[in-house]
Predicted model as a PDB file, atoms N, CA, C, CB and O in Angstrom, pLDDT in the B-factor column:
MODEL        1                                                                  
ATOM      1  N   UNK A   1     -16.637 -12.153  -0.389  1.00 77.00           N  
ATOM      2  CA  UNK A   1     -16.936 -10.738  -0.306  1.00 77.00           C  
ATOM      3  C   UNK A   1     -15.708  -9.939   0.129  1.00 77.00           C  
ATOM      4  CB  UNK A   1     -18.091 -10.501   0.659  1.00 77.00           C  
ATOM      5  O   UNK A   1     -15.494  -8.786  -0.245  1.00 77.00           O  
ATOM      6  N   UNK A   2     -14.862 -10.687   1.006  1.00 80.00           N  
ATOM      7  CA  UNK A   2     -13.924  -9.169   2.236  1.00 80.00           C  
ATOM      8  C   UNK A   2     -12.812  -9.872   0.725  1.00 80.00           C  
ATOM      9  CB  UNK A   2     -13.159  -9.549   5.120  1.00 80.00           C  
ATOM     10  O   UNK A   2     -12.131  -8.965   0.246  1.00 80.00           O  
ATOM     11  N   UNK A   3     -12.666 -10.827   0.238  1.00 79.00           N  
ATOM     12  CA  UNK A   3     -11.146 -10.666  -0.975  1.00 79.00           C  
ATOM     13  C   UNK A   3     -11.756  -9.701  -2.274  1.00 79.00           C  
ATOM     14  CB  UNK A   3     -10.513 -12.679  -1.873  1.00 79.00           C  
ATOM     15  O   UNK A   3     -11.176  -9.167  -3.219  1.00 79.00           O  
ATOM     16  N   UNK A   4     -12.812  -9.727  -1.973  1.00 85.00           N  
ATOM     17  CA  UNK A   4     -13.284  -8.486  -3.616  1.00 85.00           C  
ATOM     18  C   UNK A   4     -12.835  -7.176  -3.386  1.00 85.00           C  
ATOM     19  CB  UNK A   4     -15.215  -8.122  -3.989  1.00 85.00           C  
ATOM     20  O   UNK A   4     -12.306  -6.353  -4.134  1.00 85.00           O  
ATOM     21  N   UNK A   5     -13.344  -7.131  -1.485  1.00 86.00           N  
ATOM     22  CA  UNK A   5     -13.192  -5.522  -1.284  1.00 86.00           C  
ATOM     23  C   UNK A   5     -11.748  -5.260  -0.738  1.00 86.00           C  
ATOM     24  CB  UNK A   5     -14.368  -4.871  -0.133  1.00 86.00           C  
ATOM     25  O   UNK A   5     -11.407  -4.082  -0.632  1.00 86.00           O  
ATOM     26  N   UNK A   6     -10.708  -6.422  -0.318  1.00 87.00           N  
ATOM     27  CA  UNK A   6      -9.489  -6.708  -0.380  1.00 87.00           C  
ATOM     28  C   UNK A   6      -8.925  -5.773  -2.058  1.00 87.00           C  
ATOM     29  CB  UNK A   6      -9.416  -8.548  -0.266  1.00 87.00           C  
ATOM     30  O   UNK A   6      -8.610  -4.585  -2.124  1.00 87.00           O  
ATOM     31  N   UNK A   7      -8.948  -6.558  -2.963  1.00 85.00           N  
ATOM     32  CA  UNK A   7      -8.815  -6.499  -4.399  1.00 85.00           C  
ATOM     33  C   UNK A   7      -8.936  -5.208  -4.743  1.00 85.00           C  
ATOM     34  CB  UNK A   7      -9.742  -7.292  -5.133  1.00 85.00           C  
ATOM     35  O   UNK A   7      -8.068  -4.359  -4.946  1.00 85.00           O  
ATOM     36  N   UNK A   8     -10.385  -5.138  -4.796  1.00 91.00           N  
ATOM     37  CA  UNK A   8     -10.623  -3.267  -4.802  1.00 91.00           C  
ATOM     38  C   UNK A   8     -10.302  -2.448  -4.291  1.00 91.00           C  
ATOM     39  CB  UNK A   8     -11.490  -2.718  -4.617  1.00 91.00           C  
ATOM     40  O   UNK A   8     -10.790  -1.393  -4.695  1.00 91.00           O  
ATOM     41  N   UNK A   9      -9.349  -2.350  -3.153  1.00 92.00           N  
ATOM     42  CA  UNK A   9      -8.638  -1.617  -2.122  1.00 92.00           C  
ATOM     43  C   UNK A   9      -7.190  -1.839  -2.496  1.00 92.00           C  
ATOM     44  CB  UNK A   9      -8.992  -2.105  -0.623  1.00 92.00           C  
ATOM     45  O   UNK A   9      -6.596  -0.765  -2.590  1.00 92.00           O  
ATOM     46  N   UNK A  10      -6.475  -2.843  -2.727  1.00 93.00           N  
ATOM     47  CA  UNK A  10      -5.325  -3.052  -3.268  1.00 93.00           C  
ATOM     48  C   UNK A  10      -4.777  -2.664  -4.469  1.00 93.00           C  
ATOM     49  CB  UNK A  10      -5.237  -4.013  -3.252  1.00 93.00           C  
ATOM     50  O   UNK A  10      -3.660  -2.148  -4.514  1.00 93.00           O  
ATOM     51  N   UNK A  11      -5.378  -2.839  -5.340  1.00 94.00           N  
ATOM     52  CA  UNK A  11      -4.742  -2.501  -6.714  1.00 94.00           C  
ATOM     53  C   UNK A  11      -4.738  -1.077  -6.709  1.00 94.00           C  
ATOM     54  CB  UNK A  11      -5.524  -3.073  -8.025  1.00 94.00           C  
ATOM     55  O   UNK A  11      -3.613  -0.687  -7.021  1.00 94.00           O  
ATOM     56  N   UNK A  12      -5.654   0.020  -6.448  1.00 94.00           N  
ATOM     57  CA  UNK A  12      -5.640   1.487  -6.629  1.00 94.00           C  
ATOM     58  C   UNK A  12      -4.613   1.851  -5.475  1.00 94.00           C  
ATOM     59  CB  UNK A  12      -7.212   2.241  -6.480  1.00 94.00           C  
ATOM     60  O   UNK A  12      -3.805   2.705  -5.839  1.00 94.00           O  
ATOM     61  N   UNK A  13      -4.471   1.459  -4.328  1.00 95.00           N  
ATOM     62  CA  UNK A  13      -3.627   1.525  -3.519  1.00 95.00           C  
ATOM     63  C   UNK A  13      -1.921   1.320  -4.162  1.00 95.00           C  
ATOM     64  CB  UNK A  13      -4.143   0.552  -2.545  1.00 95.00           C  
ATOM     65  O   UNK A  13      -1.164   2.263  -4.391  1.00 95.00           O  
ATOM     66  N   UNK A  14      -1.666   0.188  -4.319  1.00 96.00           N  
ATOM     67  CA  UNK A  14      -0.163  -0.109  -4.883  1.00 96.00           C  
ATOM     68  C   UNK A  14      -0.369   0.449  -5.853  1.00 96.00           C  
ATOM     69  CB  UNK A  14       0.451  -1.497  -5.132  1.00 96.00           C  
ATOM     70  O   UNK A  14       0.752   0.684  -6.302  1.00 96.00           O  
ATOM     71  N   UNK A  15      -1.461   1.042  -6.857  1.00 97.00           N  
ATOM     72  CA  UNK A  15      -0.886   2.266  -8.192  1.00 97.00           C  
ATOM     73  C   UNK A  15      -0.190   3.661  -7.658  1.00 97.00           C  
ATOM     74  CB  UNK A  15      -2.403   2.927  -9.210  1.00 97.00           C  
ATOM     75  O   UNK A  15       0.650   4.363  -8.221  1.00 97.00           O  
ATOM     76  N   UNK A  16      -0.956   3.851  -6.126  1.00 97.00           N  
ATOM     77  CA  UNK A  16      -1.112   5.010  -5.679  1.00 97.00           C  
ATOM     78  C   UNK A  16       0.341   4.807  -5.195  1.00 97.00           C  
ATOM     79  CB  UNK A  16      -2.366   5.356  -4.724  1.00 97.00           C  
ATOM     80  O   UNK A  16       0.807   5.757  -5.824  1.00 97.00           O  
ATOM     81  N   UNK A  17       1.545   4.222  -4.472  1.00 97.00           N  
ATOM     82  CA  UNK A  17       2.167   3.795  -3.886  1.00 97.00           C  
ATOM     83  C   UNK A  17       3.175   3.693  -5.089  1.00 97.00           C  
ATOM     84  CB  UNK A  17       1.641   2.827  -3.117  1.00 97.00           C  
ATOM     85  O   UNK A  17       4.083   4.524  -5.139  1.00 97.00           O  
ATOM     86  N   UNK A  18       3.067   2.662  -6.126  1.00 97.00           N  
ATOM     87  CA  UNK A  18       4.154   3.030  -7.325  1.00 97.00           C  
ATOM     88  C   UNK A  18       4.129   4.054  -7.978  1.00 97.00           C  
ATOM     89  CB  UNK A  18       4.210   2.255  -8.307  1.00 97.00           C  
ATOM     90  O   UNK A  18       5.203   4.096  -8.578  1.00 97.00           O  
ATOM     91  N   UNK A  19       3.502   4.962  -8.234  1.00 97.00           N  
ATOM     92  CA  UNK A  19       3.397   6.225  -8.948  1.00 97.00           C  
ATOM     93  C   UNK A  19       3.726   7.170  -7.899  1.00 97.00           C  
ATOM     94  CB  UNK A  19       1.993   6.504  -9.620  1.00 97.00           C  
ATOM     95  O   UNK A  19       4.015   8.203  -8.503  1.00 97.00           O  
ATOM     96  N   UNK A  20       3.853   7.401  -6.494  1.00 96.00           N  
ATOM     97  CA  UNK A  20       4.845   7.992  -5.776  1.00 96.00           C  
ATOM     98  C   UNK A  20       6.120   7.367  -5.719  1.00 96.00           C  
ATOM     99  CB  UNK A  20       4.439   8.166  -4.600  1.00 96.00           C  
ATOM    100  O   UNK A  20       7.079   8.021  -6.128  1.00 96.00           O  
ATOM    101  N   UNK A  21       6.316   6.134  -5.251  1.00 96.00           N  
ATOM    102  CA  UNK A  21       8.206   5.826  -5.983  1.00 96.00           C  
ATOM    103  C   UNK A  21       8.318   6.109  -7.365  1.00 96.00           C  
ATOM    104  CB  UNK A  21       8.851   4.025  -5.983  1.00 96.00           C  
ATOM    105  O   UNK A  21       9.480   5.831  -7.661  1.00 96.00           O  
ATOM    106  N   UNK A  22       7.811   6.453  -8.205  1.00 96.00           N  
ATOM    107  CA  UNK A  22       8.183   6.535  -9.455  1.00 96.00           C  
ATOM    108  C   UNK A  22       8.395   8.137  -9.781  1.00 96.00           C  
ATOM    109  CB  UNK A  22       7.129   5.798 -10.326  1.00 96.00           C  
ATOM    110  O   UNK A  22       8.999   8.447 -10.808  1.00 96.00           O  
ATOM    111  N   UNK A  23       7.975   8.972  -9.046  1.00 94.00           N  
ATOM    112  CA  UNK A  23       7.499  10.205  -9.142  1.00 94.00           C  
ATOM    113  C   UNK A  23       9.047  10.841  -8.537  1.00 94.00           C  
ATOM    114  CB  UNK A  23       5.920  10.481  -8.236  1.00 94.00           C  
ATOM    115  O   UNK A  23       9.635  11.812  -9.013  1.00 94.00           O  
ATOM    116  N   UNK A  24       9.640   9.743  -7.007  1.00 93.00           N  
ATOM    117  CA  UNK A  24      10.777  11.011  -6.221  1.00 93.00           C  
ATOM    118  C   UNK A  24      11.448  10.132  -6.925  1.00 93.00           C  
ATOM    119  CB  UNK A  24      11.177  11.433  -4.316  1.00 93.00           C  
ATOM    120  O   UNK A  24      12.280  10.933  -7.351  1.00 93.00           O  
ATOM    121  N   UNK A  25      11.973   8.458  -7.710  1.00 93.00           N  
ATOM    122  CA  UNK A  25      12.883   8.404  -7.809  1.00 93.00           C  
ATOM    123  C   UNK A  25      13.535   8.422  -9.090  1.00 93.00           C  
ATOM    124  CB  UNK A  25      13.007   7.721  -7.203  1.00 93.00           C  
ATOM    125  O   UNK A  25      14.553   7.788  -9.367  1.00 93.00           O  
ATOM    126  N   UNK A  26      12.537   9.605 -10.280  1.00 95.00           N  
ATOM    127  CA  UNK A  26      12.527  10.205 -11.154  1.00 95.00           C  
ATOM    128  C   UNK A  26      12.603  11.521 -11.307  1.00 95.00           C  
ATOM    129  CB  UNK A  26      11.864   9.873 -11.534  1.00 95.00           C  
ATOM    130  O   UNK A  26      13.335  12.009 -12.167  1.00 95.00           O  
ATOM    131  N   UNK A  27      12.010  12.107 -10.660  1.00 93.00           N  
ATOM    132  CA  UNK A  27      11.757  13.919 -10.468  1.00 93.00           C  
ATOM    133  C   UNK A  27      12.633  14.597  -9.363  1.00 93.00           C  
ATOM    134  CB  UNK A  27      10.048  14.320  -9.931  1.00 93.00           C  
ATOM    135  O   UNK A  27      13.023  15.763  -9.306  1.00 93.00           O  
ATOM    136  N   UNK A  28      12.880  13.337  -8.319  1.00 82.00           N  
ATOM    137  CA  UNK A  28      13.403  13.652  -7.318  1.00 82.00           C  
ATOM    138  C   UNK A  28      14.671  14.677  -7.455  1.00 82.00           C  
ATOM    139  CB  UNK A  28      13.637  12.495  -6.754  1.00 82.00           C  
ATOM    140  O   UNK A  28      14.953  15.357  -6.469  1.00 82.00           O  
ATOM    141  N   UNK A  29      15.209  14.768  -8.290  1.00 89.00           N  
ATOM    142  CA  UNK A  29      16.387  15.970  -8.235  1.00 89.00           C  
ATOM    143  C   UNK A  29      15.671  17.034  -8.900  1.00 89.00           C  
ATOM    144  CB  UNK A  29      17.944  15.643  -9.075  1.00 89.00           C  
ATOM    145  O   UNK A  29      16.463  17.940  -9.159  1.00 89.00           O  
ATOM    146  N   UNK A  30      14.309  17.334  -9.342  1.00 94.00           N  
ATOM    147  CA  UNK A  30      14.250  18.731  -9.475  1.00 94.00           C  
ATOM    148  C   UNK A  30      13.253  18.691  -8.564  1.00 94.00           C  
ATOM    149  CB  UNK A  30      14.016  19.436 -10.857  1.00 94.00           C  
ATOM    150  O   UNK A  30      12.384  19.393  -9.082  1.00 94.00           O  
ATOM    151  N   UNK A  31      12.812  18.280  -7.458  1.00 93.00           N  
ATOM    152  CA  UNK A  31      12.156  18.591  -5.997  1.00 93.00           C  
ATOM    153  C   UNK A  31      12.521  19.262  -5.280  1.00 93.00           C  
ATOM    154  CB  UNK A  31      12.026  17.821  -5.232  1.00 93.00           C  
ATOM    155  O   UNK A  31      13.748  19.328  -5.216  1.00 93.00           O  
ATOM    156  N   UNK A  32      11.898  19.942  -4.545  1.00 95.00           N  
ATOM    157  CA  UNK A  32      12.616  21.041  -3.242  1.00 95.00           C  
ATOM    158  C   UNK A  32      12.245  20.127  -2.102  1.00 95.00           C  
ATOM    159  CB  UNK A  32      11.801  22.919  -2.973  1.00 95.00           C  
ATOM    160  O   UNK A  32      11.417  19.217  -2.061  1.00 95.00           O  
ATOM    161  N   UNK A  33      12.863  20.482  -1.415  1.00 95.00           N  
ATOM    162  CA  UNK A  33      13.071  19.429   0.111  1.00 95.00           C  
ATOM    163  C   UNK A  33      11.783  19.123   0.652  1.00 95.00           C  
ATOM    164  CB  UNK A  33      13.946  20.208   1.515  1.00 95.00           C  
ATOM    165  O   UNK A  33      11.372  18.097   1.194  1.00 95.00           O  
ATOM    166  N   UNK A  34      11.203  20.256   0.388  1.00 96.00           N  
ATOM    167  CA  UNK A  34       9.553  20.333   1.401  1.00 96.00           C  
ATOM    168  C   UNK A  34       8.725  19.462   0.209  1.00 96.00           C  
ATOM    169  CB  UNK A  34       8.603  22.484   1.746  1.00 96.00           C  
ATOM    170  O   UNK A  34       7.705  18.916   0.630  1.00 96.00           O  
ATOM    171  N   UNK A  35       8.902  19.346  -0.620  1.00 95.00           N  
ATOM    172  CA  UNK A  35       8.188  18.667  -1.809  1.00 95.00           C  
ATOM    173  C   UNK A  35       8.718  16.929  -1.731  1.00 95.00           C  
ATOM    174  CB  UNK A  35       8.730  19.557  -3.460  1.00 95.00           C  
ATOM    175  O   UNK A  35       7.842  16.127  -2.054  1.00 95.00           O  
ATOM    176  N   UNK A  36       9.974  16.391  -1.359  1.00 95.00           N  
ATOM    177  CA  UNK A  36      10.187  14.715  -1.123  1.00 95.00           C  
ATOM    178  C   UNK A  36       9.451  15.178  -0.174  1.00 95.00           C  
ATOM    179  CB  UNK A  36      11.696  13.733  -0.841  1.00 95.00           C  
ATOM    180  O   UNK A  36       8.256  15.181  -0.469  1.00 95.00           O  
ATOM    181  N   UNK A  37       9.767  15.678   1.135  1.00 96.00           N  
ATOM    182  CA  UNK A  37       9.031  15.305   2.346  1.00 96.00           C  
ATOM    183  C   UNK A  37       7.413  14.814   2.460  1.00 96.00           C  
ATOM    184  CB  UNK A  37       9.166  16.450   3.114  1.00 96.00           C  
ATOM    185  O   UNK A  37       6.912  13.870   3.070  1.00 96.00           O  
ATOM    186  N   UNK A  38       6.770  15.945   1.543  1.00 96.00           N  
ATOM    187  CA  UNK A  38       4.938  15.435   1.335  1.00 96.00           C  
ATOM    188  C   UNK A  38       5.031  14.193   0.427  1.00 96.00           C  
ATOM    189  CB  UNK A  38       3.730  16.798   0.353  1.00 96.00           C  
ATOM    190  O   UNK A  38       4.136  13.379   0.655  1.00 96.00           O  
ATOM    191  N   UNK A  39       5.625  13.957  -0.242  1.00 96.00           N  
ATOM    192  CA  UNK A  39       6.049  12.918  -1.161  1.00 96.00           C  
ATOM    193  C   UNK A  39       6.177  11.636  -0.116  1.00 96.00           C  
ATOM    194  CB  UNK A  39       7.538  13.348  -2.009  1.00 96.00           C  
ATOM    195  O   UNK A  39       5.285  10.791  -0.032  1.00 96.00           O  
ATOM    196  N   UNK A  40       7.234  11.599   0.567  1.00 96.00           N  
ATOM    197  CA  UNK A  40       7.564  10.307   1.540  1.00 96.00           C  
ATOM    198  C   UNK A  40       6.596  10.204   2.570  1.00 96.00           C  
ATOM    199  CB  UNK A  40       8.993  10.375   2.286  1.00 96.00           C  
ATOM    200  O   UNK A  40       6.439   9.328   3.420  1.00 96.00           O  
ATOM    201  N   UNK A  41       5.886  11.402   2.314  1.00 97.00           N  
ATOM    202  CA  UNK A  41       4.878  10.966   3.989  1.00 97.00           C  
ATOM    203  C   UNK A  41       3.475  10.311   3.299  1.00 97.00           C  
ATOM    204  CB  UNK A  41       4.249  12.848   5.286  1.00 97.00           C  
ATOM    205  O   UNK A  41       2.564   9.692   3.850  1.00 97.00           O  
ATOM    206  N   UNK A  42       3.673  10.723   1.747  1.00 97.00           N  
ATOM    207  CA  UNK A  42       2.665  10.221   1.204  1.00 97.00           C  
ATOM    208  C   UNK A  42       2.993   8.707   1.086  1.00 97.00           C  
ATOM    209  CB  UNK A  42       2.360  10.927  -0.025  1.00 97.00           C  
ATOM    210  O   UNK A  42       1.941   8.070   1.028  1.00 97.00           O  
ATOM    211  N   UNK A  43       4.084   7.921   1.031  1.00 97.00           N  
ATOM    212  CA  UNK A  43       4.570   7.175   0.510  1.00 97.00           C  
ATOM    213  C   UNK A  43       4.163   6.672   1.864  1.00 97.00           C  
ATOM    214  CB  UNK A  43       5.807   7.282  -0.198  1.00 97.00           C  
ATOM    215  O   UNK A  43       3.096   6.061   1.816  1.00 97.00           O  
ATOM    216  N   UNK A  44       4.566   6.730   2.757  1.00 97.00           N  
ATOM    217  CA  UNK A  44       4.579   5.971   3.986  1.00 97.00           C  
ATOM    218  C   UNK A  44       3.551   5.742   4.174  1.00 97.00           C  
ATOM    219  CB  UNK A  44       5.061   6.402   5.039  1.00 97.00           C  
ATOM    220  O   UNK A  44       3.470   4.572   4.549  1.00 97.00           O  
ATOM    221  N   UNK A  45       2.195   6.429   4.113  1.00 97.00           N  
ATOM    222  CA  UNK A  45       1.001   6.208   4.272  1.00 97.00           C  
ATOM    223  C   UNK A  45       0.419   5.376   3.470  1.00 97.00           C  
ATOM    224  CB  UNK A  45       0.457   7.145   4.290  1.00 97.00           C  
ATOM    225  O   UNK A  45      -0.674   4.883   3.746  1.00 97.00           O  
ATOM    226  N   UNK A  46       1.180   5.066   2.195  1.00 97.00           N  
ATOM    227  CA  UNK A  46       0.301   4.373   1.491  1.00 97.00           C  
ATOM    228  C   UNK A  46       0.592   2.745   1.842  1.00 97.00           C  
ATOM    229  CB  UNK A  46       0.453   4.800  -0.050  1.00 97.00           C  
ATOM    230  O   UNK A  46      -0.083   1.716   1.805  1.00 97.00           O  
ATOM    231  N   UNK A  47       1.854   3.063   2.169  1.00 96.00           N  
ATOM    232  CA  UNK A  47       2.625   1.461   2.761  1.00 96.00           C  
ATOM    233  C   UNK A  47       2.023   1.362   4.086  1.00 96.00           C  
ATOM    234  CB  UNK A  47       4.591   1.407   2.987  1.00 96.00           C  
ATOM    235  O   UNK A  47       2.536   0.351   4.565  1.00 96.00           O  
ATOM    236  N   UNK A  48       0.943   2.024   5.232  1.00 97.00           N  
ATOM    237  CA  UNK A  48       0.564   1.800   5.926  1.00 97.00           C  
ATOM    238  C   UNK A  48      -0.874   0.899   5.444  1.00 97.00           C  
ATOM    239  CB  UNK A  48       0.699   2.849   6.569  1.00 97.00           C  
ATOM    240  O   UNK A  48      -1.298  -0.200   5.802  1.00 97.00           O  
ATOM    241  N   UNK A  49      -1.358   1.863   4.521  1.00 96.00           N  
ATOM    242  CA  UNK A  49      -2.494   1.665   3.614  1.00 96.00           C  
ATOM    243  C   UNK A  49      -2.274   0.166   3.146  1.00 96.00           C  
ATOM    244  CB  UNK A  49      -2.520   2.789   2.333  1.00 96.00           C  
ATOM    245  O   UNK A  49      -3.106  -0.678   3.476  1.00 96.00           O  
ATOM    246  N   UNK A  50      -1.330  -0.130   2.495  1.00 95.00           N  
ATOM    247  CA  UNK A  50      -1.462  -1.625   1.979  1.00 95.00           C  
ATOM    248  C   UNK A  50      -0.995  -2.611   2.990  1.00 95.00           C  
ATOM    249  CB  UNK A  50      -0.612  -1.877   0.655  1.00 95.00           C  
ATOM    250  O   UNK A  50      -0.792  -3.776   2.646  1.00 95.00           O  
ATOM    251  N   UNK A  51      -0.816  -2.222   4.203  1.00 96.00           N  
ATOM    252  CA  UNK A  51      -0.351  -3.253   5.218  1.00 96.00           C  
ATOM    253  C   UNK A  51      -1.900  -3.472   5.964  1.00 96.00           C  
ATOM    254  CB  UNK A  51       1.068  -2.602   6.380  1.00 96.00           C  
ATOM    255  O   UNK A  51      -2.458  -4.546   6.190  1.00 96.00           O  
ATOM    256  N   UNK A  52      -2.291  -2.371   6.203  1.00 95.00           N  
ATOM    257  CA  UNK A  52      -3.919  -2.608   6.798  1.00 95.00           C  
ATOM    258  C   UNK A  52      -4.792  -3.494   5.814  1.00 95.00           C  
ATOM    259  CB  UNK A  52      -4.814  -1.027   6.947  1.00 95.00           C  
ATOM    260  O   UNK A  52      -5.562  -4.346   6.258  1.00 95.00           O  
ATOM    261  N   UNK A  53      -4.645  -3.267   4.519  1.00 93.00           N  
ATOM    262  CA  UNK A  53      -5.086  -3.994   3.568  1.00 93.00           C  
ATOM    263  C   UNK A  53      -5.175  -4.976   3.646  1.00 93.00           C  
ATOM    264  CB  UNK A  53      -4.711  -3.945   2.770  1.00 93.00           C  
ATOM    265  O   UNK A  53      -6.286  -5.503   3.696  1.00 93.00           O  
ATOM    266  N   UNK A  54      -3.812  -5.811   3.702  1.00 92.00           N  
ATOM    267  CA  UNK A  54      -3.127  -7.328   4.237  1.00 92.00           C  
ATOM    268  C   UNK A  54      -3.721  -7.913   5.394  1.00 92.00           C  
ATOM    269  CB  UNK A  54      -1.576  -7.226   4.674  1.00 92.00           C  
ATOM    270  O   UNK A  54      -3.885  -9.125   5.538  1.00 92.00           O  
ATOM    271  N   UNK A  55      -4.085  -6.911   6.329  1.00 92.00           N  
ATOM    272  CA  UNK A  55      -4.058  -7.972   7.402  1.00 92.00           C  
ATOM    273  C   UNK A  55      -5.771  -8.012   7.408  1.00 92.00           C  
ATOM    274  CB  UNK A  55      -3.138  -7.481   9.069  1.00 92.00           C  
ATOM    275  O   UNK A  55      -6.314  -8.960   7.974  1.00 92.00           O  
ATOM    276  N   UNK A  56      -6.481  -7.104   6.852  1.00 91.00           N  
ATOM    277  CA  UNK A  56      -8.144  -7.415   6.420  1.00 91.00           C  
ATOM    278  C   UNK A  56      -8.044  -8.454   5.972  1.00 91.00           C  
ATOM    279  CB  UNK A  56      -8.962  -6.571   5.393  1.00 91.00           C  
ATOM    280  O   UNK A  56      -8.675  -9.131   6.784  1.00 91.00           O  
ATOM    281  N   UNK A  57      -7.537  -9.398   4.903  1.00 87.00           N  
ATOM    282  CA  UNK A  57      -7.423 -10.589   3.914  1.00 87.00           C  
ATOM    283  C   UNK A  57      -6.831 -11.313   4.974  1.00 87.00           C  
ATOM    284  CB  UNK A  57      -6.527 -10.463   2.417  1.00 87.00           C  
ATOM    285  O   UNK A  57      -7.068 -12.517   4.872  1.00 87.00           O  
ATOM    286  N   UNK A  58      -5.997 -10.943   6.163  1.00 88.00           N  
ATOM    287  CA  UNK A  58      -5.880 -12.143   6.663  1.00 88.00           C  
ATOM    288  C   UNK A  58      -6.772 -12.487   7.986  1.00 88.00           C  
ATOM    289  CB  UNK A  58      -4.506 -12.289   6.879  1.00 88.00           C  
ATOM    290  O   UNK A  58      -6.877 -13.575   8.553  1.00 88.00           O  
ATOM    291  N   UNK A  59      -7.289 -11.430   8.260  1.00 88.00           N  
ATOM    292  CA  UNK A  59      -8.025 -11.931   9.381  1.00 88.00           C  
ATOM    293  C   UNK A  59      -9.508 -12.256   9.001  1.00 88.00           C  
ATOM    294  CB  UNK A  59      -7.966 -10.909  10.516  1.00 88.00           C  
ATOM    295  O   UNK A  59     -10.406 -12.614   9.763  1.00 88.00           O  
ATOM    296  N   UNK A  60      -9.565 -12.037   7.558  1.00 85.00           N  
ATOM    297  CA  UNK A  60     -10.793 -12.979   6.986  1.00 85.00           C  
ATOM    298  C   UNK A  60     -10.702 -14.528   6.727  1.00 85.00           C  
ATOM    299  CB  UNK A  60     -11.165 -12.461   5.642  1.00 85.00           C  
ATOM    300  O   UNK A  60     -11.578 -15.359   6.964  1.00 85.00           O  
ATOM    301  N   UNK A  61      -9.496 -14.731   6.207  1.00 84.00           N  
ATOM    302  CA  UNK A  61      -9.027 -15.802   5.906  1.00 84.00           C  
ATOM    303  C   UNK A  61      -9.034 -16.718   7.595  1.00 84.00           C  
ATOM    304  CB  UNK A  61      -7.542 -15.454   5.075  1.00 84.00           C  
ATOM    305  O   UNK A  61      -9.529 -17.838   7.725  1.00 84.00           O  
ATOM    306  N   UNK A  62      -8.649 -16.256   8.264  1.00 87.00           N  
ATOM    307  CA  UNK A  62      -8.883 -16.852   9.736  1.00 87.00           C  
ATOM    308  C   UNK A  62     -10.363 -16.863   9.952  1.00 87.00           C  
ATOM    309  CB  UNK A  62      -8.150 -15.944  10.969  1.00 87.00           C  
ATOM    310  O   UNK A  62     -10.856 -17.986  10.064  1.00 87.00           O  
ATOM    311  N   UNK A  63     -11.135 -15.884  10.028  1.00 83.00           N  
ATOM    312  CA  UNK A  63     -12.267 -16.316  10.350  1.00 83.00           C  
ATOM    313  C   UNK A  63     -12.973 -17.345   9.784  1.00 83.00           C  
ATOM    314  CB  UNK A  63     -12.864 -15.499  10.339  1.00 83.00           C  
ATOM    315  O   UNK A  63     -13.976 -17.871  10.266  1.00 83.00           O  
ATOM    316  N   UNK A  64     -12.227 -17.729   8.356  1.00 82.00           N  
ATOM    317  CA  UNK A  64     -13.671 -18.746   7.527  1.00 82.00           C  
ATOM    318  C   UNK A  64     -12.086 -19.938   7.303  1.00 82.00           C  
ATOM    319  CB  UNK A  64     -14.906 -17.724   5.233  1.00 82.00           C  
ATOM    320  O   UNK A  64     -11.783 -20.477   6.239  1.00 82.00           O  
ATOM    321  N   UNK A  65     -11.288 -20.083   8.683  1.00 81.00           N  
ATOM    322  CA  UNK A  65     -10.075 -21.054   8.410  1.00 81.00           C  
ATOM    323  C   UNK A  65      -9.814 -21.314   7.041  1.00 81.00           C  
ATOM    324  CB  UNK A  65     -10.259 -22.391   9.030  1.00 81.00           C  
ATOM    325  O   UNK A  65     -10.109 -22.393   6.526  1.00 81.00           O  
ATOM    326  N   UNK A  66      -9.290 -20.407   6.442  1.00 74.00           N  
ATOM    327  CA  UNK A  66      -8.218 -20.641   5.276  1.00 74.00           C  
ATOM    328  C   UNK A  66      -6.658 -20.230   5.455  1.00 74.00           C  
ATOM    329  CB  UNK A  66      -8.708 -19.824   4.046  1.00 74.00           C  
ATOM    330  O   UNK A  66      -5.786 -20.128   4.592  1.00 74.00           O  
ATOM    331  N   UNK A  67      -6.604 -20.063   6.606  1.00 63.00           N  
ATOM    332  CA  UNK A  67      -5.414 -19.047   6.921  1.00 63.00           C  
ATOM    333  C   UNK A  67      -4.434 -20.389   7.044  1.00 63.00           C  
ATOM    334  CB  UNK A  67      -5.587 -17.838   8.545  1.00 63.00           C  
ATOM    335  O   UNK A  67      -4.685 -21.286   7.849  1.00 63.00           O  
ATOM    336  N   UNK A  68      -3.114 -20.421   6.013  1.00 63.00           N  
ATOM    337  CA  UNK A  68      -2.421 -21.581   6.155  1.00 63.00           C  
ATOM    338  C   UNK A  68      -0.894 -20.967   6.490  1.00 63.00           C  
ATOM    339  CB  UNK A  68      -2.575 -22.564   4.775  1.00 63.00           C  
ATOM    340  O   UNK A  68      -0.362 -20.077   5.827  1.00 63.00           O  
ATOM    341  N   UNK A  69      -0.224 -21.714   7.812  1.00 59.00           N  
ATOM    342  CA  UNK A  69       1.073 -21.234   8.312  1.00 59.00           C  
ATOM    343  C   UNK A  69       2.035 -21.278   7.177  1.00 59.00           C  
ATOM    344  CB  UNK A  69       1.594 -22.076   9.512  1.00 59.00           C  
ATOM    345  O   UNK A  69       1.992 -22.156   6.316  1.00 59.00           O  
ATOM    346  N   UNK A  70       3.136 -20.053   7.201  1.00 59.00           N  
ATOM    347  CA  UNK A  70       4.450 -20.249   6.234  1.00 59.00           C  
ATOM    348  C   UNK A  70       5.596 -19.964   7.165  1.00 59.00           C  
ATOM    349  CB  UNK A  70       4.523 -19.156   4.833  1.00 59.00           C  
ATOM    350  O   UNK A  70       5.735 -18.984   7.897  1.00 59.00           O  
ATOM    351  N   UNK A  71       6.355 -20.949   7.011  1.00 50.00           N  
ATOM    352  CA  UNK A  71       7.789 -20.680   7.179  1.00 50.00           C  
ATOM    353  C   UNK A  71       7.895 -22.012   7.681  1.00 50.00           C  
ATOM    354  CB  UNK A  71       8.337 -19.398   8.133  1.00 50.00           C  
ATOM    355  O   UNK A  71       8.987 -22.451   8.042  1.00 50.00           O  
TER     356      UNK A  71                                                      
ENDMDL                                                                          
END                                                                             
């Protein structure tokens, strides 16, 4: 169940997230300053957005021990 709603939260998320890098580091020279700025704060949020994402999938994965160490 929590990797479906993982899944379904992720993919519209990283569209939302590449289509703002794609947006300043294409358009970005005909932007006005105040326009990257809502842009990067959007950006940042969304990279907050897919980090909260991550750690839902992992602290599910711990609860039902699938969670396997790397490094």
């Amino acid at each position: 169940m929590t990797h479906t709603m993982v899944h379904d939260l992720r993919n519209p998320s990283s569209a939302i997230y590449t289509a703002l890098e794609f947006l300043l580091a294409n358009a970005g020279a005909a932007l006005d300053d105040n326009q990257k700025t809502v842009i990067n704060i959007a950006l940042n949020n969304a990279k907050k957005m897919l980090a909260l994402i991550g750690h839902i999938l992992d602290v599910s994965q711990l609860e039902n021990g699938q969670m396997h160490e790397t490094g």
